[in-house]
C-alpha positions as CSV (number, residue, x, y, z in Angstrom):
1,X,-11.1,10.6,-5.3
2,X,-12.2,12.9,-8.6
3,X,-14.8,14.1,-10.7
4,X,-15.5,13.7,-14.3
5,X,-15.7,17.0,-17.0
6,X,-18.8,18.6,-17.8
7,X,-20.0,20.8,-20.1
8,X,-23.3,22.6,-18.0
9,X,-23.6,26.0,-16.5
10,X,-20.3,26.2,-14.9
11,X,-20.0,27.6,-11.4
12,X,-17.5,29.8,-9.3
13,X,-15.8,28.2,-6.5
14,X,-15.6,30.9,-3.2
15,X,-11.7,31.4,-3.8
16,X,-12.4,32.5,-7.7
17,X,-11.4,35.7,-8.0
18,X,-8.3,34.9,-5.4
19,X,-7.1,32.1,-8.1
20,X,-7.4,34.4,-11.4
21,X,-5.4,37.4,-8.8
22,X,-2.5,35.2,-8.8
23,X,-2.2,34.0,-12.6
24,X,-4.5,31.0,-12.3
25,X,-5.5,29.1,-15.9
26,X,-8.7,28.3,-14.8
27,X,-10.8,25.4,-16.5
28,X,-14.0,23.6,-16.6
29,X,-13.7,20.6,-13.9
30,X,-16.7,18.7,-12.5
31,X,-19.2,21.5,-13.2
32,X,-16.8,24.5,-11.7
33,X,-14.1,27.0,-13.6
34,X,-11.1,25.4,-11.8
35,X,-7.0,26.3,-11.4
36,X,-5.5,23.9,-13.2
37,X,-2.0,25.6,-12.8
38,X,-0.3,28.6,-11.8
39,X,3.3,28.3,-12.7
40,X,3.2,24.9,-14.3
41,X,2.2,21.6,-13.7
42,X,5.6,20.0,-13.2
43,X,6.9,23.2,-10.8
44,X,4.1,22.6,-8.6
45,X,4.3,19.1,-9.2
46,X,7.6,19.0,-7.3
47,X,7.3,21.9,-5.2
48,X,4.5,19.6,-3.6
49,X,6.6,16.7,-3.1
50,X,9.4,18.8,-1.6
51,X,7.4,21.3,0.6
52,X,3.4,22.1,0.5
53,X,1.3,22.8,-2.1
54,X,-2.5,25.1,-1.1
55,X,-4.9,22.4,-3.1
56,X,-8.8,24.2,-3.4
57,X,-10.9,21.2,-3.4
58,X,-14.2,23.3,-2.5
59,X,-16.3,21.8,-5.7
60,X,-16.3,18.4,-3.4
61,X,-19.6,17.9,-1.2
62,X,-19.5,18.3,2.2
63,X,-22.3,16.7,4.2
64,X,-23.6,15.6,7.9
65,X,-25.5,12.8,8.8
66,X,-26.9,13.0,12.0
67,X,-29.9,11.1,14.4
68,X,-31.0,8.8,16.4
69,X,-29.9,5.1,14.8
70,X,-27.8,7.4,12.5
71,X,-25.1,3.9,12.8
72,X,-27.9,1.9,11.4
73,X,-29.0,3.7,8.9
74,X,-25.4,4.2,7.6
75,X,-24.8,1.0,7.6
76,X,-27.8,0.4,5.3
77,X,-25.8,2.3,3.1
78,X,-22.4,2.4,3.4
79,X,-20.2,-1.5,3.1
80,X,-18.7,0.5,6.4
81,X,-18.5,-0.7,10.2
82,X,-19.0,2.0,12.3
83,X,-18.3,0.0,15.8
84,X,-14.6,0.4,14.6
85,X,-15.1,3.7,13.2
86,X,-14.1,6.0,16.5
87,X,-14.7,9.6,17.5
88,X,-11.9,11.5,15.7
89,X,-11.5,9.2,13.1
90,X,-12.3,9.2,9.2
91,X,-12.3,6.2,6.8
92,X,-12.4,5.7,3.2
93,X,-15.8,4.3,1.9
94,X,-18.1,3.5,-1.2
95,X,-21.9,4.4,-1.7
96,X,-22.5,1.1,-4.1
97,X,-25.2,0.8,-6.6
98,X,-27.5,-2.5,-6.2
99,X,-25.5,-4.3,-9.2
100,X,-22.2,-3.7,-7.2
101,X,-21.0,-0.7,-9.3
102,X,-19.3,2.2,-7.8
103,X,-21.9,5.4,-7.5
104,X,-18.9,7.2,-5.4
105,X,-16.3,6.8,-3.6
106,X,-15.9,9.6,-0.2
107,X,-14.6,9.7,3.4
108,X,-16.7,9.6,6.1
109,X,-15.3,11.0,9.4
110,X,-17.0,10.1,13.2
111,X,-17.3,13.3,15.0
112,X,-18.6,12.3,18.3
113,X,-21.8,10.5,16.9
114,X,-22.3,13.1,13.6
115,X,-20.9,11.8,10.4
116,X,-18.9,14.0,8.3
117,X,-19.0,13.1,4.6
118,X,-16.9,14.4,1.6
119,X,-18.4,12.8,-1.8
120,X,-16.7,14.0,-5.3
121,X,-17.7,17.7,-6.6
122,X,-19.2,15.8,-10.0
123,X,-21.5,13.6,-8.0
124,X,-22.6,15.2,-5.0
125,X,-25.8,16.5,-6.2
126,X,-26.6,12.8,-7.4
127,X,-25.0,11.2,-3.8
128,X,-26.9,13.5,-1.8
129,X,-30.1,12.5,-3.8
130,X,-29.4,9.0,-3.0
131,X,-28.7,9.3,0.4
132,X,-31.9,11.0,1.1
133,X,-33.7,8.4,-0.9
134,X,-32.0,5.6,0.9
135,X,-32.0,7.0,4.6
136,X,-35.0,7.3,6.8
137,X,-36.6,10.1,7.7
138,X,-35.5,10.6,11.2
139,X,-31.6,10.6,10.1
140,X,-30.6,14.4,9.2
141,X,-28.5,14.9,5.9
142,X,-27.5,17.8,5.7
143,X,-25.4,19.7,3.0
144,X,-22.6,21.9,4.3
145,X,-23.1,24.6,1.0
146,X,-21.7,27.0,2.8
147,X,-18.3,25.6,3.1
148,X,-15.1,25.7,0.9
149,X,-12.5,22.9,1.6
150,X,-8.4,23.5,1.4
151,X,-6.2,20.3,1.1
152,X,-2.8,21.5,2.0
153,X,0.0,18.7,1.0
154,X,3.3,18.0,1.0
155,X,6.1,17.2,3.8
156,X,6.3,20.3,4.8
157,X,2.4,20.8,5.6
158,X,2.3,20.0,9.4
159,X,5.3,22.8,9.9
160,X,3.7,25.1,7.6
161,X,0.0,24.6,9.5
162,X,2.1,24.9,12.8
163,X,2.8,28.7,12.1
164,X,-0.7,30.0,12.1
165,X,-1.6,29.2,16.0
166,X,-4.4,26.4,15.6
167,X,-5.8,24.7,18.6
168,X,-7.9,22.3,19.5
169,X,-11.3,23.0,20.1
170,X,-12.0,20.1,22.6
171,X,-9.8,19.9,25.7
172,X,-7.2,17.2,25.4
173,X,-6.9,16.6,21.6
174,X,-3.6,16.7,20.0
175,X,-2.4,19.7,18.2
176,X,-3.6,19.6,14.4
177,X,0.2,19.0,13.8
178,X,-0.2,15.6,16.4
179,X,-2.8,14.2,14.3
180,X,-2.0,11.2,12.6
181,X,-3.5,9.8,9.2
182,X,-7.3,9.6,8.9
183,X,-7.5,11.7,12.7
184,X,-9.7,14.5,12.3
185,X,-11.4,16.8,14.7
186,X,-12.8,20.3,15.2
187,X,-10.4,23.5,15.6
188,X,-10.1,27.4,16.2
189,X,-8.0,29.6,14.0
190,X,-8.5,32.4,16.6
191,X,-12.3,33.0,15.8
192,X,-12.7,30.9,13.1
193,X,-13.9,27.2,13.6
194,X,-12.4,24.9,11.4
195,X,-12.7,21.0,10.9
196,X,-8.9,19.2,10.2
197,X,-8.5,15.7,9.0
198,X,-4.7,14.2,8.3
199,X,-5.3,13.1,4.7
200,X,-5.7,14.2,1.2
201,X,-5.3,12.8,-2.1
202,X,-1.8,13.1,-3.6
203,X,0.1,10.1,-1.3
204,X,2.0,13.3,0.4
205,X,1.4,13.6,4.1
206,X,-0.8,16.6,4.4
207,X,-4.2,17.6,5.7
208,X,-7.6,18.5,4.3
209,X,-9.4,21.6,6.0
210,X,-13.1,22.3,5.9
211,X,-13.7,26.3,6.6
212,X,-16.7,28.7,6.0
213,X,-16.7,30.3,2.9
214,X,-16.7,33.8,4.6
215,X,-13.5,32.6,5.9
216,X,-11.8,30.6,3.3
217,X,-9.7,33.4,1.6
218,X,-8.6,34.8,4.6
219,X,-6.8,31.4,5.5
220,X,-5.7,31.0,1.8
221,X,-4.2,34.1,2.1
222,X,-2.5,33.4,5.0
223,X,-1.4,29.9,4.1
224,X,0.4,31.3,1.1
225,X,2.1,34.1,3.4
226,X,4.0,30.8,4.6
227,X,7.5,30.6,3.2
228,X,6.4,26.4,2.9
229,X,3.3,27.3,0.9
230,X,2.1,27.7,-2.7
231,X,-1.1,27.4,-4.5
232,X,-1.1,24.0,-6.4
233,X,-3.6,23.6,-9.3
234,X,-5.6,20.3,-10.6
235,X,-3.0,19.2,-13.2
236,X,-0.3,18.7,-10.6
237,X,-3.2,17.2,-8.1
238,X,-4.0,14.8,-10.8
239,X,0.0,13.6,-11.4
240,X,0.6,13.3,-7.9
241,X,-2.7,11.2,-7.4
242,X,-1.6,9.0,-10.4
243,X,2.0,8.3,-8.9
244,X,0.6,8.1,-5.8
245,X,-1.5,4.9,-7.6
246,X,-4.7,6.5,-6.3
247,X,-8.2,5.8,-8.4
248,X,-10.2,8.5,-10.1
249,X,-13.6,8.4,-9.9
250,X,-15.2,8.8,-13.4
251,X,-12.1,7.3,-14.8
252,X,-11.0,4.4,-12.6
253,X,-14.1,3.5,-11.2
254,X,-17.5,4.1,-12.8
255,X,-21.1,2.5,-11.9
256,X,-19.8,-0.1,-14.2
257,X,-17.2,-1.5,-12.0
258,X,-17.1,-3.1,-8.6
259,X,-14.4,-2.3,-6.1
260,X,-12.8,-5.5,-6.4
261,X,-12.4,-4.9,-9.6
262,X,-11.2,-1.9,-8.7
263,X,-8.7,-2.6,-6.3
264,X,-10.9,-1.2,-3.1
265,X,-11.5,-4.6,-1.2
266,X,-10.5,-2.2,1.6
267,X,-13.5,-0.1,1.0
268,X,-15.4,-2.8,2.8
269,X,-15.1,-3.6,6.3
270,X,-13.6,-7.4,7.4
271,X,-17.6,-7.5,9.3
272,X,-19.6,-6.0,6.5
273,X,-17.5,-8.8,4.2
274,X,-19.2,-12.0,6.2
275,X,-22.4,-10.0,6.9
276,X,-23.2,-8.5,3.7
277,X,-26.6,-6.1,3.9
278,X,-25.1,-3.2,2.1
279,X,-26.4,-2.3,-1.8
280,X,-24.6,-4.6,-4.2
281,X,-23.7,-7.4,-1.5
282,X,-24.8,-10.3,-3.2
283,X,-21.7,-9.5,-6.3
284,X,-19.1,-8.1,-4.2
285,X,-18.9,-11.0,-1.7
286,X,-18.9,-13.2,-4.9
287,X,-16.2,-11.5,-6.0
288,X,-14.5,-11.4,-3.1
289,X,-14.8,-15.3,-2.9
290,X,-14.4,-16.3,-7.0
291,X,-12.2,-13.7,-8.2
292,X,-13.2,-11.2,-11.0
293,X,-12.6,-12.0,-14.7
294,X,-10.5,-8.6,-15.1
295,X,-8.4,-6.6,-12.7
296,X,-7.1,-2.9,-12.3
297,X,-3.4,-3.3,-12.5
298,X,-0.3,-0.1,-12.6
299,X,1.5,0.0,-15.6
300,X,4.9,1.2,-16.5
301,X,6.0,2.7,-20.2
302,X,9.0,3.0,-21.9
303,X,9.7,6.0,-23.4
304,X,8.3,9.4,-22.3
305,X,5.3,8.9,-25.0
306,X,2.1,8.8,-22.3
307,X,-0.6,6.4,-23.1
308,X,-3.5,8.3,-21.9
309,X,-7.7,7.0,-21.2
310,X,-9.3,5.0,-23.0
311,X,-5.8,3.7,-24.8
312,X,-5.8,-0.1,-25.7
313,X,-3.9,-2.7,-24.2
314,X,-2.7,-5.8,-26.1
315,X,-0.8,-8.9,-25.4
316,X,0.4,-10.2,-29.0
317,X,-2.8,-9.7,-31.1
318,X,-5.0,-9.9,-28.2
319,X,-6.8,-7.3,-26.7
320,X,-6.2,-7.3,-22.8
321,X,-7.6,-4.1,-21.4
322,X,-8.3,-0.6,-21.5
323,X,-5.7,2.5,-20.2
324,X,-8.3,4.3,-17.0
325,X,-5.4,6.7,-16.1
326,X,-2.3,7.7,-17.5
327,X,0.3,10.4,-17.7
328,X,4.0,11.0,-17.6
329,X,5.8,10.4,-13.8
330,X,8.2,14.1,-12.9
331,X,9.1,12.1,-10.5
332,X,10.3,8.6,-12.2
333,X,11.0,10.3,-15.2
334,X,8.8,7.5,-17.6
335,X,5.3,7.5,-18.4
336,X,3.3,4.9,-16.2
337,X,-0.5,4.6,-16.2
338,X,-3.6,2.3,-15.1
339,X,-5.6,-0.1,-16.4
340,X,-8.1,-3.0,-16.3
341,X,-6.9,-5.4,-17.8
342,X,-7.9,-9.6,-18.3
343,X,-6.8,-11.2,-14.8
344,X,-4.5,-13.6,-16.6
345,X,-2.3,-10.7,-17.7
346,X,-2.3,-8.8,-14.4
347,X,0.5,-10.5,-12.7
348,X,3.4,-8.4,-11.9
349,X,6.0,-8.5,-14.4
350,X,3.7,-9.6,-17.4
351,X,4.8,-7.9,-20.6
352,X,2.0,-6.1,-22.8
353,X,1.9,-3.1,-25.3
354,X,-0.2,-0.3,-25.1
355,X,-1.5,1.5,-28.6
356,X,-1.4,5.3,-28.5
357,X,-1.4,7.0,-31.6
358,X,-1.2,3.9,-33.9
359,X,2.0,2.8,-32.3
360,X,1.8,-0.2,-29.9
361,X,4.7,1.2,-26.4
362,X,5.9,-1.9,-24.8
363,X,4.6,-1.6,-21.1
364,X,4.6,-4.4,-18.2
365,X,2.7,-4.8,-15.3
366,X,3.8,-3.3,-11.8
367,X,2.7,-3.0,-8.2
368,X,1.1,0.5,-7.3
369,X,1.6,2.9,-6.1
370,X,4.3,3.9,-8.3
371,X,5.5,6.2,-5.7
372,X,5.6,5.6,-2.1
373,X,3.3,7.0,0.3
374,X,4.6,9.8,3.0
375,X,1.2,9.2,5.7
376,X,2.0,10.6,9.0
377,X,1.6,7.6,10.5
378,X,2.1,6.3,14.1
379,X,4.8,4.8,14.9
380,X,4.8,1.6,16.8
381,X,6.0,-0.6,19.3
382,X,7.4,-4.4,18.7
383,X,4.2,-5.6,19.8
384,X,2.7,-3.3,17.0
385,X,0.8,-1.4,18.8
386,X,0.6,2.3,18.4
387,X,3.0,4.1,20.6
């Protein structure tokens, strides 16, 4: 998930002055000054993938949906099926326009019949005016303000979390370091209450943690007191995302696209896919069924030269598709990017040319992600269940 640049009155996340203390180049990003690096993108680029980067994410929304026939009224909005949505558990999801497009995409997490939301720091003032226009009045939405949200990533995250003494908050649930991907639940960092889910956004295993801003630079600034631990900024975010083959919203996905465009079939539940009754039903299970005329597709480069947004993208003469993504790969070593491009010429494997800077790269068409995921996940038996 991501937000898109603006230029308005640009405000100061909760961990500002904690940032510009440790050398931060701080940037305008989805209506906040942002780090966008401390050291360097490609440092903290690989110090991520080797041991655990401190990610402030606190521009994203934080909401909670609450009430009686909360489900239903979810459901109204959200292509989601919350039967197989358990306590403890969160789940990637879309809020859809009525033509299909993509207004947002967010995570949604059951905690014990309140629904935790995270929507995109660009778009949360317009989600959480949509939700409240959408839901009925007895379901509570209400907007966690007062929060700041860490994402801490990398494989040595669970060790690193491990040394600051976090338990569980409700008897019998695992340690935050037991969680698997997509568990989340409440926890106590000796006074402090805290709310833990095993995910993030870079493909690294890792975990994202909601705390009060009163709080927040207290566990920053014990977090980077770990030998594991450094601040990461939004550049290195944003090439571990890309490797990872993950889509950015405002880039990726707009309110012009529909997830199966996009790639996100998964976005909508196998019920909620014969069922429909979500907004923009009527062209996504169309979709679904016919096939789209275009597709979003990973694309490898030659080269180091990085085709960047809004680059062209040809086969012979013809013009094919349009760069959404792109960047150079620390860890392949070649620039890759992604595009939508005509579904005839998204096969794996299908030669095309990208044009950046009136020179057409030679590129071809590979599966994503372009790096493997690390997810903690759980292992499993031979009958494939968990274990």
């Amino acid at each position: 998930m991501s937000d898109i640049e603006e230029t308005v009155e640009l405000e100061a996340l909760p961990l500002d002055a904690w940032h510009r203390a440790r050398g931060a180049r701080m940037v305008p990003f989805a209506g906040y000054e942002m780090p966008i690096q401390y050291e360097g993108i490609l440092a903290e680029h690989q110090w991520t993938r080797e041991h655990a980067g401190l990610f402030d994410v606190s521009h994203m929304g934080q909401l909670e949906v609450s009430g009686d026939g909360v489900e239903a009224a979810i459901e109204e909005v959200l292509p989601i099926d919350l039967a197989t949505l358990k306590p403890g558990r969160q789940r990637y999801s879309l809020l859809l326009a009525e033509n299909g497009g993509v207004l947002d995409d967010l995570m949604i997490a059951n905690r014990g019949g309140t629904y935790y939301l995270v929507v995109n720091g660009a778009t949360k003032w317009d989600d959480i005016g949509h939700l409240r226009e959408l839901l009925p009045d007895h379901v509570t939405l209400n907007h966690l303000a007062d929060h700041a949200l860490l994402a801490l990533q990398g494989p040595e995250a669970a060790q690193a979390l491990q040394r600051l003494d976090i338990r569980p908050f409700l008897p019998g649930w695992p340690d935050a370091a037991g969680l698997t991907f997509m568990d989340a639940g409440p926890y106590m960092w000796g006074d402090v209450p805290l709310g833990i889910s095993r995910s993030g956004y870079t493909g690294e295993d890792g975990f994202e943690i909601s705390v009060r801003e009163a709080d927040v630079e207290t566990l920053a600034e014990a977090l980077c007191g770990l030998p594991e631990v450094k601040p990461i900024g939004l550049g290195a975010r944003d090439s571990l995302r890309l490797e990872a083959g993950l889509p950015l919203y405002g880039h990726d996905m707009t309110p012009d696209t529909s997830p199966i465009e996009a790639g996100l079939a998964f976005g909508i539940n196998k019920r909620r896919r014969v069922e429909g009754g979500f907004p923009g039903a009527e062209r996504i299970l169309r979709e679904l069924s016919e096939g789209t005329a275009r597709k979003w597709v990973g694309l490898a480069l030659d080269g180091r030269m990085a085709a960047r947004e809004g680059a062209e993208v040809y086969s012979g003469d013809t013009k094919v598709g349009t760069v959404t993504s792109g960047g150079f790969s620390p860890t392949l070593g070649h620039p890759i990017a992604m595009a939508y491009v005509d579904a005839a010429h998204a096969a794996p494997e299908t030669p095309l040319e990208i044009e950046v800077r009136g020179k057409r790269l030679p590129a071809k068409v590979v599966p994503t992600p372009f790096v493997r995921h690390r997810y903690h996940r759980p292992k499993r038996n031979q009958t494939g269940a968990a274990k």
